[in-house]
C-alpha positions in Angstrom: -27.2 15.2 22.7 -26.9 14.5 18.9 -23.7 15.0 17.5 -24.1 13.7 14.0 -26.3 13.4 10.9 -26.8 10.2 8.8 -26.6 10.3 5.3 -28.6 7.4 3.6 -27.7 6.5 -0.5 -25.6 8.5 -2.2 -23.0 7.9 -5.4 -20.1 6.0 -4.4 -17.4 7.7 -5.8 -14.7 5.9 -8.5 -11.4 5.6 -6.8 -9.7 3.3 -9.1 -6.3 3.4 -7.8 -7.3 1.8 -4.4 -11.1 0.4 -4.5 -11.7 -2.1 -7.5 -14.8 -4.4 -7.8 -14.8 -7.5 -8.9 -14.0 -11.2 -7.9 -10.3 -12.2 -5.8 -9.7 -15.7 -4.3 -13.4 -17.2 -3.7 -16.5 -14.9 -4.5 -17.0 -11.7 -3.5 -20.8 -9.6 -3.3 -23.1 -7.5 -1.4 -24.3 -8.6 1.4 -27.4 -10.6 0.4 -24.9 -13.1 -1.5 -23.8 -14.4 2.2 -24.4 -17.8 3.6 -27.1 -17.9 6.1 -25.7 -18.3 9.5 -27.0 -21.9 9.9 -25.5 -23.4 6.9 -21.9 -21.9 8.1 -19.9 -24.8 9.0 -16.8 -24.4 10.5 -13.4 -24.1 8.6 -12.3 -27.5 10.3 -14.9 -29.5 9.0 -15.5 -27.7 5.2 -12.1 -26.5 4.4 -13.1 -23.4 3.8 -12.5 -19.8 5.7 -15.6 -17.7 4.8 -14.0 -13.7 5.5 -16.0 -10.4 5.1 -13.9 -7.5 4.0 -14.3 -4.6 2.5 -12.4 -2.8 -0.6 -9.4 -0.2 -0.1 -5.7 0.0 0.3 -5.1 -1.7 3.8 -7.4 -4.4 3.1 -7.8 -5.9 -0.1 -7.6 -4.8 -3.6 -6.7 -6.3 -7.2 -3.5 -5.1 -8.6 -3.3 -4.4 -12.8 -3.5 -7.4 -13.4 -6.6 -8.3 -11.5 -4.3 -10.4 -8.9 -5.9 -9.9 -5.2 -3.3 -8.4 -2.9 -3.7 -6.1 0.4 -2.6 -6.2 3.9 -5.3 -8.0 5.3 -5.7 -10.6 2.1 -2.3 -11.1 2.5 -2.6 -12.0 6.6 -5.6 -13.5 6.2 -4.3 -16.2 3.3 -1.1 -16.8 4.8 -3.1 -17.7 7.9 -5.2 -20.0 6.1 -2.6 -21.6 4.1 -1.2 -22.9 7.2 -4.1 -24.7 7.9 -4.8 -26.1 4.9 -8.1 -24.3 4.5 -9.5 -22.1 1.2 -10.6 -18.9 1.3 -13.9 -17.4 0.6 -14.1 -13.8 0.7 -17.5 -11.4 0.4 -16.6 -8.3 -0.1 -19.1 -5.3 1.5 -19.7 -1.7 1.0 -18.9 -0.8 4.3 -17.2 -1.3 7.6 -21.1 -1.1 8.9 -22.1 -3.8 6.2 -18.9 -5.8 7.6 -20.3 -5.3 11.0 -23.4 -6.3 9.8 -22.3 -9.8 8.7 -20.5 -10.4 11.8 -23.9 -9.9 13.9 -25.7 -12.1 11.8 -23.5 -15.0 11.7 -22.6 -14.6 8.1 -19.0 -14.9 8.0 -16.1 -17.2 10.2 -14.1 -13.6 10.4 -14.2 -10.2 9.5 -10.7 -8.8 8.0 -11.0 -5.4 6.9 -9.5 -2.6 9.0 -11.5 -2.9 12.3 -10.4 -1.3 15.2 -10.7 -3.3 18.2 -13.2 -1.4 20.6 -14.9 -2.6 24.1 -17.9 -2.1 22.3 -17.2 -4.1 19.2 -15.6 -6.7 21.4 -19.1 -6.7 24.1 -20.7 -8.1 20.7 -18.5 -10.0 19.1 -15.3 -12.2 19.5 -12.1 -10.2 18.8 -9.2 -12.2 16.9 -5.8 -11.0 17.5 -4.6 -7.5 16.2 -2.2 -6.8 13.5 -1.8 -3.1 13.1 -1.1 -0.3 15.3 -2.3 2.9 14.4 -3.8 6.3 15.4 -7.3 8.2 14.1 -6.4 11.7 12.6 -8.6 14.4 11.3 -7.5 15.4 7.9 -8.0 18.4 5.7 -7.6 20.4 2.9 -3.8 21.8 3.2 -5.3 24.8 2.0 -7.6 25.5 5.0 -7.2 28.5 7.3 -6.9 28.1 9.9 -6.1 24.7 10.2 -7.8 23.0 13.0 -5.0 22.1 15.3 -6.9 21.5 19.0 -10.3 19.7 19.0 -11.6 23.3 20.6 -11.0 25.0 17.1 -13.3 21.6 15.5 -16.8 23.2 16.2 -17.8 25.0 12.7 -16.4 23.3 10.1 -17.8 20.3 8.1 -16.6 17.1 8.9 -17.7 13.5 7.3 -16.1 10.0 8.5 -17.8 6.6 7.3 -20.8 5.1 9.1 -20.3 2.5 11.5 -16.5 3.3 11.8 -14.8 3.8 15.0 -14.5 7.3 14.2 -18.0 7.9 15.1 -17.1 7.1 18.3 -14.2 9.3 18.8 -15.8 12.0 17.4 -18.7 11.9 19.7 -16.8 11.5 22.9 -14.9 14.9 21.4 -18.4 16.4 21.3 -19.3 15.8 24.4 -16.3 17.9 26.0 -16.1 20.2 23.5 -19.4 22.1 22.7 -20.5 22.6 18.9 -19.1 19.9 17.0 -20.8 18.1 14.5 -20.4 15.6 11.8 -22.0 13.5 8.9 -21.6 9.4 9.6 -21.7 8.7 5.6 -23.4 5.3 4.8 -22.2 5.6 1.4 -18.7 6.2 1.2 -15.4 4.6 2.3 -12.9 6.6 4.0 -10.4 7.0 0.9 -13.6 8.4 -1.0 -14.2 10.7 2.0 -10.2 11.4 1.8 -10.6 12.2 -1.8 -13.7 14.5 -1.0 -11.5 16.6 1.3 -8.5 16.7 -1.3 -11.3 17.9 -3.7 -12.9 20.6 -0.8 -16.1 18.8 -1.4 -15.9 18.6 2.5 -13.6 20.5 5.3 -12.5 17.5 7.1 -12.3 13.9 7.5 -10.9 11.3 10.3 -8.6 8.1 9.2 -6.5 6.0 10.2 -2.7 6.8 10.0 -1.7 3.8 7.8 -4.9 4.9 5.2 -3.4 8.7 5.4 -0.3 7.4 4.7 -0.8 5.5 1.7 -3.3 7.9 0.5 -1.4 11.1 0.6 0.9 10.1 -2.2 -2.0 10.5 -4.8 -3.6 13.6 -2.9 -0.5 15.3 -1.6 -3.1 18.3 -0.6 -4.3 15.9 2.3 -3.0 17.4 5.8 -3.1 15.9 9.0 -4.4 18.8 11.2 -4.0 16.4 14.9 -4.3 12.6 15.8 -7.4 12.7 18.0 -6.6 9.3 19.6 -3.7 7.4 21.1 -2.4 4.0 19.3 -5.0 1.8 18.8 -5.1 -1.8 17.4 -6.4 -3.2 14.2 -7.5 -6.4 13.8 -9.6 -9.3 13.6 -12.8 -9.9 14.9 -15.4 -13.0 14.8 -19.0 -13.6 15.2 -19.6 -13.7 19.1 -18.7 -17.3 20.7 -16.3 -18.1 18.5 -13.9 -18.3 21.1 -12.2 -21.7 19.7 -11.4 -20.5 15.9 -10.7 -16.9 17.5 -7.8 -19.2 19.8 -6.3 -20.7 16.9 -5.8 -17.1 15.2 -4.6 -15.4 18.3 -2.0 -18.7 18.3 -0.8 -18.2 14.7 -0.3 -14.9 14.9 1.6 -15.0 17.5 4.0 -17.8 15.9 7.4 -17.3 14.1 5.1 -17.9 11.0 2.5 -15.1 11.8 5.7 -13.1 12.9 6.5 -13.6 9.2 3.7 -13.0 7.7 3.4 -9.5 9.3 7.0 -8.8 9.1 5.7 -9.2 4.9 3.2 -6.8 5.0 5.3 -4.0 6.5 7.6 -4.4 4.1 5.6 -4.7 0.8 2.7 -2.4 1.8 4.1 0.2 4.3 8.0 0.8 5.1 9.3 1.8 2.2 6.6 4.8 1.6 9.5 7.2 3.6 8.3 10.9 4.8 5.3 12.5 3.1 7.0 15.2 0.9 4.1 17.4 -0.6 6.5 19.1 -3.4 7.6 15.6 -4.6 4.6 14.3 -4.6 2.8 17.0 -6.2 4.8 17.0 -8.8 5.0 13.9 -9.4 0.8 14.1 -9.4 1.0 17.0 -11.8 3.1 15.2 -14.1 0.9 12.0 -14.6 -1.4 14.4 -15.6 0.9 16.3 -18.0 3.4 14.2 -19.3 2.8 10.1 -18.6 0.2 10.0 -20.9 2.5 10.7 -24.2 4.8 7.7 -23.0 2.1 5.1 -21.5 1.7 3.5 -25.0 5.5 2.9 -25.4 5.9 1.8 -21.7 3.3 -0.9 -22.8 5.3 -2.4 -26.4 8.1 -2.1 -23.4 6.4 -4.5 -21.1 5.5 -7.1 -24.4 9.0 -6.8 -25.7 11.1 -7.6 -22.1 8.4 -8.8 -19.5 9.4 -6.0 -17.4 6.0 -4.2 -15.8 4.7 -1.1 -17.8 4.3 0.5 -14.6 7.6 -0.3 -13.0 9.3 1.0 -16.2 7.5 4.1 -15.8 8.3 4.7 -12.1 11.7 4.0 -13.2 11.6 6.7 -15.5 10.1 8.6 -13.4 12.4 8.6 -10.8 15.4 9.2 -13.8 14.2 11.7 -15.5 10.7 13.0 -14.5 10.0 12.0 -17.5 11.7 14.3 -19.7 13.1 13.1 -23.0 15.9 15.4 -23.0 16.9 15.1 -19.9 21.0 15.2 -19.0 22.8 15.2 -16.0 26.2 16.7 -15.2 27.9 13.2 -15.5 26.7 12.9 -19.6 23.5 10.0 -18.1 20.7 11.3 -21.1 17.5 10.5 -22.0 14.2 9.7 -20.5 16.1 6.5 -19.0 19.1 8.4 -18.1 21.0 5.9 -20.2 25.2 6.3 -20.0 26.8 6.5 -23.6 27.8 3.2 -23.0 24.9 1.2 -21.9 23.4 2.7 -25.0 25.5 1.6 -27.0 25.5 -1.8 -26.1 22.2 -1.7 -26.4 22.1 -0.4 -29.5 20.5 2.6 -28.8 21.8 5.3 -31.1 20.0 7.8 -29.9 19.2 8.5 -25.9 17.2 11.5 -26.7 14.9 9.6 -28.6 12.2 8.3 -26.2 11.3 5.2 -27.9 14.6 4.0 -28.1 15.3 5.1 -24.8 12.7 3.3 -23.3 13.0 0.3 -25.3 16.9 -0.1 -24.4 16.0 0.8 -20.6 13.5 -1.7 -20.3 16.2 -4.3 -22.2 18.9 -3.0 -19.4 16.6 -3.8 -16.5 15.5 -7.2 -18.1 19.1 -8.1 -18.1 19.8 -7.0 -14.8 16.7 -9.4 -13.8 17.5 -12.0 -15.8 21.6 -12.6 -14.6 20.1 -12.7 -11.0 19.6 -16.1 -10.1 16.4 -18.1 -10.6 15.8 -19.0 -7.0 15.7 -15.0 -5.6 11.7 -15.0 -5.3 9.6 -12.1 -6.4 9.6 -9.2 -5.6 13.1 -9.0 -4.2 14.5 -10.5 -7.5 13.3 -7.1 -8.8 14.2 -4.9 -6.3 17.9 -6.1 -6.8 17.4 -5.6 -10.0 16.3 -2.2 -9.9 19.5 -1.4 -7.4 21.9 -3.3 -10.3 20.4 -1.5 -12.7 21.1 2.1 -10.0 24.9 0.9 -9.2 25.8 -1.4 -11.1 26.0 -5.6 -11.3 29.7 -5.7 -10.4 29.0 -3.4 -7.1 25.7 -5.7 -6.5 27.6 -8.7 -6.7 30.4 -7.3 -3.8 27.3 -6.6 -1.9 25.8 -9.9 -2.4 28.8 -11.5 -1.3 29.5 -9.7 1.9 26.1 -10.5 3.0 27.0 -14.2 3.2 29.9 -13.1 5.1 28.1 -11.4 7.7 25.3 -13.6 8.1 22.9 -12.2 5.6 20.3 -13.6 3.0 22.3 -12.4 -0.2 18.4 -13.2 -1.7 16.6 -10.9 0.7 15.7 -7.0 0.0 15.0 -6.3 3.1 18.7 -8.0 4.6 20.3 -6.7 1.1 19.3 -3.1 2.1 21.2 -2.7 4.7 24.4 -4.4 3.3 24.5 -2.1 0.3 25.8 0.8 2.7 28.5 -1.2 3.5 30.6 -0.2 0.3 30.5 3.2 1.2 31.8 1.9 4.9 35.8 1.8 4.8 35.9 -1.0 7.3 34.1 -3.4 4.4 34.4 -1.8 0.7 38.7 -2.0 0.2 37.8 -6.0 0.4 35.7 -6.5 -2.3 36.4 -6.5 -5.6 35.0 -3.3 -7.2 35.8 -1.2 -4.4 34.0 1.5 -3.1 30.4 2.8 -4.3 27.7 5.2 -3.0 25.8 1.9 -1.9 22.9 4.1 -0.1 22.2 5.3 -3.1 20.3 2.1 -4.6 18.3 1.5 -1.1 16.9 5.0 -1.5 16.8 4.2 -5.4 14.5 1.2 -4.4 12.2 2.9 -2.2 11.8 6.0 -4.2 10.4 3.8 -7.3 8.0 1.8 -5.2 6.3 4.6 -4.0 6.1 6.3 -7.5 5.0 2.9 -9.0 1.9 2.9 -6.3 1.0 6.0 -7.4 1.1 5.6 -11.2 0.1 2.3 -11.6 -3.3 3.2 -11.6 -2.7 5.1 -15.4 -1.8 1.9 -16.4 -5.3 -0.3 -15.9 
């Protein structure tokens, strides 16, 4: 029985928040700019860790500022960094062009997404996995009804990337249940596909739940109708017998320092994204739209004047004001940086309701806060503790700083910092430090709140 149609060529669609082109560490190409498989030493004896990947938000992308960054380029350099080796990455269309190299010997390893299958691993060598996730259909939040049981699939039009393991998920679900079909898209990545449904170019779509996740903050329309699978695993996988580099992999990652590493990319790519909620976020999309692109230019002279991001000012901003130069709050705060009379003042702001002034002395504030940290608090928890100095205040940051060397803590660390901060709102901990009490959850969800809106609008800013 045929389940699916194949569609060959096609546009690939700009997505120029999450797929970028261009060159990160090493070279990346097509295909056809791919060593042939006998001049492929190994990475012992050259140095050098040839990867394949493929663009998009859990594997590797450049930032703004062209920097490569992603969960799998981060894994994967960390990894090699501990052997000493370089990195060489090609980049592919595809996770079928990825597949591709792996068969014909092009590549030491293939790092971009891959679900590890008992078919993919009959043909090639799997590495160790990283990720757990589930496959979901999504939709259009508009759709009625919404397909909720795989028996309510059969009629409506559904497209998932060729080669992907949703192919094969969808086919077993055709074989039990009578009339559904799909397109397997050679052309188009699963966040274009993603973007198609948020457009209704298409009814449906299957992804995984770390790619929904990250991509339903710019296309807050998206809905997950079911998960059509259990937890499955990403990770690595290697050109078949590679069984002695696949060894040393599998032993990293199971080492405090690939326990590390991973612990890194949950907390810079995924845990601070929170519960998906569609008003914010619509808003918020709405508003980039409407009112971001009157400020952007003065966000900019921000960033030249202090150093402080464009992009992390706006989010700042953003989550402040929504961007409203008038804006006022019941406690006097004003301004599109919600600036206090007296911050203002001492930053010679004579006006909060005047945007560039606003902005200007906002982007001084934070610059401060960042700059009276101290030098050896690496990025990016120096700014994160910024950001929460900057929400509570230094003399409150400081108590917090100094009862997590008394329980234990890295004072240094977001990620230990974040759950100290609570503490002055605790009465067992707050009437021993020196500015007392404070609402210290507040800056935590502070934090969070302007990473996710900075994801989302960096993309105005390149």
């Amino acid at each position: 029985m045929v389940h699916k149609l194949r569609v060959l060529g096609g546009v690939l669609l700009p997505l120029t928040f999450i797929i970028t082109t261009g060159c990160g560490q090493g070279n990346a190409g097509s295909a056809a700019s791919a060593k042939p498989s006998e001049q492929l030493a190994p990475p012992e004896e050259t140095g050098v860790l040839e990867v394949a990947t493929r663009n998009g938000s859990t594997t590797y992308y450049l930032d703004r500022h062209e920097n490569p960054v992603g969960p799998e380029y981060s894994l994967i350099s960390q990894f090699a960094d501990s052997k000493g080796w370089t990195v060489n990455w090609t980049m592919y269309d595809s996770t079928a062009a990825v597949l591709q190299a792996l068969q014909s010997g092009n590549t030491h390893m293939a790092a971009a997404g891959l679900t590890h299958l008992p078919s993919r691993s009959e043909k090639f060598t799997r590495g160790p996995a990283h990720t757990e996730i589930v496959e979901q259909l999504v939709c259009h939040r508009a759709m009625r009804p919404m397909p909720r049981k795989p028996e309510n699939m059969p009629n409506i039009s559904i497209a998932v990337t060729a080669g992907s393991s949703y192919v094969e998920t969808l086919n077993k679900l055709a074989d039990e249940h009578e009339g559904i079909t799909f397109i397997e898209d050679e052309s188009k990545t699963t966040e274009v596909l993603l973007s198609d449904v948020a457009r209704q170019d298409i009814d449906c779509t299957v992804a995984d739940s770390n790619i929904v996740q990250v991509m339903r903050r710019h296309f807050p329309h998206l809905e997950v109708a079911m998960n059509l699978t259990q937890g499955n695993n990403l990770g690595w996988y290697l050109p078949a017998g590679s069984e002695e580099l696949a060894g040393t992999a599998h032993e990293w990652m199971n080492s405090t320092e690939g326990d590390a590493a991973m612990g890194y990319v949950e907390s810079r790519y995924y845990a601070y994204i929170g519960e998906f909620d569609f008003v914010d976020l619509r808003a918020l999309n709405r508003r980039i739209d409407e009112r971001l692109p009157g400020f952007i230019t003065r966000f900019s002279e921000a960033e030249i004047a202090t150093g402080m991001p464009a992009d992390l000012l706006a989010a700042l901003a953003y989550q402040e004001s929504h961007w409203d130069p008038s804006a006022v709050s019941p406690t006097g705060v004003r301004g599109i940086m919600m600036l206090t009379r007296r911050t203002a003042e001492s930053l010679g702001v004579m006006d909060r309701l005047d945007p560039t002034a606003a902005i200007d002395g906002g982007a001084r504030y934070l610059a401060d806060r960042h700059r009276r940290l101290p030098d050896t608090i690496p990025e990016p928890d120096r700014t994160f503790l910024a950001l929460a100095s900057y929400n509570i205040g230094r003399g409150h940051l400081l108590d917090a700083r100094q009862l997590a060397r008394e329980l234990g803590k890295n004072p240094d660390s977001w990620d230990d910092m974040k759950e100290v901060l609570p503490l002055k709102a605790d009465k067992r901990y707050y009437p021993s430090t020196r500015y007392g009490y404070a609402r210290g959850y507040e800056p935590v969800h502070y934090v969070q709140r302007i990473r996710n809106y900075r994801d989302v609008i960096s993309s105005a800013f390149d």
